[in-house]
C-alpha positions as CSV (number, residue, x, y, z in Angstrom):
1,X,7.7,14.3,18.3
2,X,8.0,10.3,18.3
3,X,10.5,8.5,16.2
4,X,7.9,6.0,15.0
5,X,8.9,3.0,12.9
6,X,7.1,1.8,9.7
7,X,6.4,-0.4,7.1
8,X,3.8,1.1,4.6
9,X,3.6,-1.3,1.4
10,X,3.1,-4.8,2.8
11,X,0.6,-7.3,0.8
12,X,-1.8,-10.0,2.2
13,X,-3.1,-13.3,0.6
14,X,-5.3,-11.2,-1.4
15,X,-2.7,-10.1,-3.7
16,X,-2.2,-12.8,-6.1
17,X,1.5,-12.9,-5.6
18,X,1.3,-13.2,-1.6
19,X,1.7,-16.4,0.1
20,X,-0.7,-17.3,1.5
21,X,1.0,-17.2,4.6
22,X,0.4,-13.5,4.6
23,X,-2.9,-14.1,6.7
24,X,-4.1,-11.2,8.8
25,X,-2.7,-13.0,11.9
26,X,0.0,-13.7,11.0
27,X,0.9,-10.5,9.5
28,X,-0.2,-8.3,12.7
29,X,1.5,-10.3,14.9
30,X,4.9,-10.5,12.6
31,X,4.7,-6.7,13.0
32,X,4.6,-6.8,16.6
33,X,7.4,-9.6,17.0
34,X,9.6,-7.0,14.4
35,X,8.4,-4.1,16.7
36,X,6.9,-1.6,13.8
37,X,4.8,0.7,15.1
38,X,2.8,1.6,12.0
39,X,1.9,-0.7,8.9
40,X,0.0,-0.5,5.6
41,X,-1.5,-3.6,4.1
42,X,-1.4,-2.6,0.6
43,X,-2.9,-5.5,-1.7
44,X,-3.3,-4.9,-5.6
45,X,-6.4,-2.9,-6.1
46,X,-8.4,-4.2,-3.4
47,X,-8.8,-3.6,0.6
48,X,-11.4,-6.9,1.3
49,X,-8.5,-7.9,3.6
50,X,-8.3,-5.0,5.6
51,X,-11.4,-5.4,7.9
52,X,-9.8,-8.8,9.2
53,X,-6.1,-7.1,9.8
54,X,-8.2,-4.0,11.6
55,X,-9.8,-6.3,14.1
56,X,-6.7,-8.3,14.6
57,X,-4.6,-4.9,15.4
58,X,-7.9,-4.1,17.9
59,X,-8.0,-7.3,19.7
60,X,-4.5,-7.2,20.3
61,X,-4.6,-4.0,21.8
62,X,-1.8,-1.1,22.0
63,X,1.5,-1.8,20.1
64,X,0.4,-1.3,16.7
65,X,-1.6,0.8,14.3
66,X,-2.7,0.2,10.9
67,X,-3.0,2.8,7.8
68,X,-6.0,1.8,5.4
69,X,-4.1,1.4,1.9
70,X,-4.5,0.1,-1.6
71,X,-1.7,-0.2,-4.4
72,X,-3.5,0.9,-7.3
73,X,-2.2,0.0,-10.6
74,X,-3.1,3.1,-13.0
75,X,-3.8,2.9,-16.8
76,X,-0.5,4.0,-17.1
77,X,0.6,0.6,-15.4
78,X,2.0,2.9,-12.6
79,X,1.8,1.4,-8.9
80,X,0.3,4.0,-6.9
81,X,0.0,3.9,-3.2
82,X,-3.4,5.1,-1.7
83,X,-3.6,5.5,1.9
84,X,-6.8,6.6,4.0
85,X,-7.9,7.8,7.5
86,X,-10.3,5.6,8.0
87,X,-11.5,2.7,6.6
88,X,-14.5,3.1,4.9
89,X,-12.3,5.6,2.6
90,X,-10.4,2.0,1.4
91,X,-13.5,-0.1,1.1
92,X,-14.8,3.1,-1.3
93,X,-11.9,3.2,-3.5
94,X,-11.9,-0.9,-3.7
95,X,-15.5,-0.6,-5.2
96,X,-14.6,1.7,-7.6
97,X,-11.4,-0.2,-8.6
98,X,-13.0,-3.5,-9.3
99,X,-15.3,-1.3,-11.8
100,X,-12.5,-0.2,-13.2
101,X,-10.3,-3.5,-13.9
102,X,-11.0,-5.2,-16.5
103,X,-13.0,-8.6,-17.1
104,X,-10.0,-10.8,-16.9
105,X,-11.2,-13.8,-14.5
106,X,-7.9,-14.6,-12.2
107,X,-6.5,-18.4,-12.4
108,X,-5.1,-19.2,-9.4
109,X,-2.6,-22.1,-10.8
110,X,-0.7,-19.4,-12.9
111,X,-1.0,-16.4,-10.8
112,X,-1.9,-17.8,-7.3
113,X,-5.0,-17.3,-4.9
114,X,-6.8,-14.1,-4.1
115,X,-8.3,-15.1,-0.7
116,X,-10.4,-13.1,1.6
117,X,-10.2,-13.8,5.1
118,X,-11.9,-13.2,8.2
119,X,-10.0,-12.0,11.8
120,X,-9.6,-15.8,12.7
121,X,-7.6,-16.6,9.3
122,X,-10.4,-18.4,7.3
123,X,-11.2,-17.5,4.0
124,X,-14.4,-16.7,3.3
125,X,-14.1,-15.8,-0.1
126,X,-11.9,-15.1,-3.3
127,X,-12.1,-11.9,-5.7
128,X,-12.7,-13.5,-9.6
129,X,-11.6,-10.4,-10.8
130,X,-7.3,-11.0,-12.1
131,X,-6.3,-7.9,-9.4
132,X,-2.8,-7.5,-11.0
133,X,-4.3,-6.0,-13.8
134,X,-4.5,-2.3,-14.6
135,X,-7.5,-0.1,-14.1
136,X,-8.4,1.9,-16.8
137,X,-8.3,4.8,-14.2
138,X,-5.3,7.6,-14.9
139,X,-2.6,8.8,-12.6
140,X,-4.8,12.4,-12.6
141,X,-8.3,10.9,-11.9
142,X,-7.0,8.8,-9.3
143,X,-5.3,11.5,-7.6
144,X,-9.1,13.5,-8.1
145,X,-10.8,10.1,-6.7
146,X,-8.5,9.3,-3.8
147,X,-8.7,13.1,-2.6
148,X,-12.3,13.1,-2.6
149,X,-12.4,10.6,-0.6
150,X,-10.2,11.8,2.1
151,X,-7.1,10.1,1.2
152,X,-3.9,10.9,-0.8
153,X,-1.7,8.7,-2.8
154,X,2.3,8.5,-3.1
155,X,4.1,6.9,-6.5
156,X,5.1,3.3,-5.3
157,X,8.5,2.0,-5.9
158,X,9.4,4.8,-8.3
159,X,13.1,3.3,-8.9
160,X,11.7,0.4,-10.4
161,X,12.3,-0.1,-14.0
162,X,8.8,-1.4,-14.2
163,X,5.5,-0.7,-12.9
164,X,6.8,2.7,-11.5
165,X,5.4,6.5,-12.1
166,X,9.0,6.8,-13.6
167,X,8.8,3.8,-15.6
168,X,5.8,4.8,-17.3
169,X,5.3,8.4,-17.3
170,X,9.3,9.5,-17.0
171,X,8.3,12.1,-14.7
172,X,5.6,13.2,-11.5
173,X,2.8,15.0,-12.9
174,X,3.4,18.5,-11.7
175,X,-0.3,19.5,-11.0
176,X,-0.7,17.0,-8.7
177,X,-0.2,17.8,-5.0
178,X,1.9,14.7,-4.6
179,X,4.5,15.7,-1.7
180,X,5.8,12.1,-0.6
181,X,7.3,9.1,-2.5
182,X,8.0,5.5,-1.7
183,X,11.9,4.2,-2.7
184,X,12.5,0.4,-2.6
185,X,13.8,-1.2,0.8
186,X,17.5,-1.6,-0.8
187,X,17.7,1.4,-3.0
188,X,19.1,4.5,-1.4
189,X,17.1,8.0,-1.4
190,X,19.8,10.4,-1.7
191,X,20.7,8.5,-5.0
192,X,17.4,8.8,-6.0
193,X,17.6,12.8,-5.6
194,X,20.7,12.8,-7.3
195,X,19.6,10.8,-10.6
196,X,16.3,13.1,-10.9
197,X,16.5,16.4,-10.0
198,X,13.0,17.1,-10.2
199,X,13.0,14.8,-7.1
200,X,14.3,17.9,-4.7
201,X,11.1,18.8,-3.6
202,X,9.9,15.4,-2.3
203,X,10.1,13.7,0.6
204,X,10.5,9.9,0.4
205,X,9.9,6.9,2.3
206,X,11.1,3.4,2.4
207,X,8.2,0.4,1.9
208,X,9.1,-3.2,2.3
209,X,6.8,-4.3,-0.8
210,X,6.7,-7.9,1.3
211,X,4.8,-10.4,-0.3
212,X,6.6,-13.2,2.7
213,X,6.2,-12.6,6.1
214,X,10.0,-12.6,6.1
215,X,10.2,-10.0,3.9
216,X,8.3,-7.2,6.6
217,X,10.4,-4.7,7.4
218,X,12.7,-4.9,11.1
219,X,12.7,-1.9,12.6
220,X,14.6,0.2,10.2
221,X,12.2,2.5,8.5
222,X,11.4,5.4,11.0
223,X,9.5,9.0,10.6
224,X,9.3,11.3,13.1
225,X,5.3,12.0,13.9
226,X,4.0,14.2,16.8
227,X,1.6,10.9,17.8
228,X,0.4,7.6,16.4
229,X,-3.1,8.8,14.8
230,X,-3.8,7.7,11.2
231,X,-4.9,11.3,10.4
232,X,-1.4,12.4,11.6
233,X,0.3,9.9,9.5
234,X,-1.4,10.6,6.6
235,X,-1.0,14.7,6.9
236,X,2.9,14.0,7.1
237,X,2.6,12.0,3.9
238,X,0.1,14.4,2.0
């Protein structure tokens, strides 16, 4: 087994609330300098940055490895974390998601830019689409959507008083085969367990949620994987 170190909820320019800054670049290479071994860029219901961070990490060569993720925001106004093997599993989910959201056009002077960029940092496009909004998609049919596609999803953030599976639904929907959840950086799990019981049966992880390159996780988050393939990481968290 390896004692790997992660960050798993990290968002790019593409998020309307990350600096722009958060260039693929920029974000690899703050990964290396902090020495994570495994990171997630997770932007708000879209993955058109993901192709630029991929060939970044491949350029590079050995040192890091990147999950293919997504925070969805569900009906519900839940932040859910999808994560994928591969990814053409993201780029299928974003698709569907921008479907899904509704025809709210984003303004970038109230809620900031929502730039796609290419491996070399230059933006070669926006998304009109507002992507903080909520899909219309449920908690249970993006659970059915996500597994069809390969991937699996873990509640984001859920001791949040907002924007959390516990926020908005209370509870975890039982029927779904949800085995991992993600706790804030500062929040501690075993309090977590303690103020919800039905929490006992989880396993949790810790997510940085950095909209700064700052804000990345050190190397302080760690899980204990048996090698550094994406389909290994994501069997350990589904």
């Amino acid at each position: 087994m390896e004692r790997v170190a992660v960050d798993l909820h990290i968002h790019s320019a593409l998020s309307p609330c990350g600096e722009d800054e958060m260039t693929p670049n920029n974000i690899v290479n703050m990964a290396l300098i902090k020495n994570i071994d495994f990171i997630a860029v997770t932007d708000h219901n879209s993955s058109k940055n993901l192709p630029a961070v991929m060939t970044v990490a491949r350029k590079i060569g050995e040192g890091i490895c990147i999950l293919p993720g997504i925070e969805v925001t569900t009906k519900e106004e839940a932040h859910v974390l999808a994560y994928f093997p591969t990814l053409e599993g993201a780029m299928e989910l974003d698709e569907i998601l921008y479907a899904h959201l509704p025809n709210i056009m984003n303004k970038k002077e109230y809620f900031g830019s929502q730039t796609i960029m290419d491996e070399n940092d230059r933006i070669i496009g926006e998304v009109d689409k507002l992507l903080i909004s909520a899909t219309d998609i449920g908690i249970n049919r993006l659970w059915e959507t996500v597994t069809a596609i390969g991937g699996i999803i873990v509640p984001a953030h859920i001791d949040r008083k907002s924007y959390s599976i516990i926020a908005s639904l209370g509870f975890v929907p039982p029927e779904l085969a949800i085995k991992t959840c993600e706790v804030s950086k500062n929040e501690p799990i075993e309090g977590i367990k303690k103020k919800f019981l039905f929490f006992k049966d989880y396993q949790f992880i810790h997510g940085s949620d950095a909209h700064r390159l700052e804000d990345m996780a050190e190397r302080e988050y760690f899980l204990n994987l048996k090698d550094m393939r994406r389909s290994t990481l994501i069997q350990y968290l589904g």
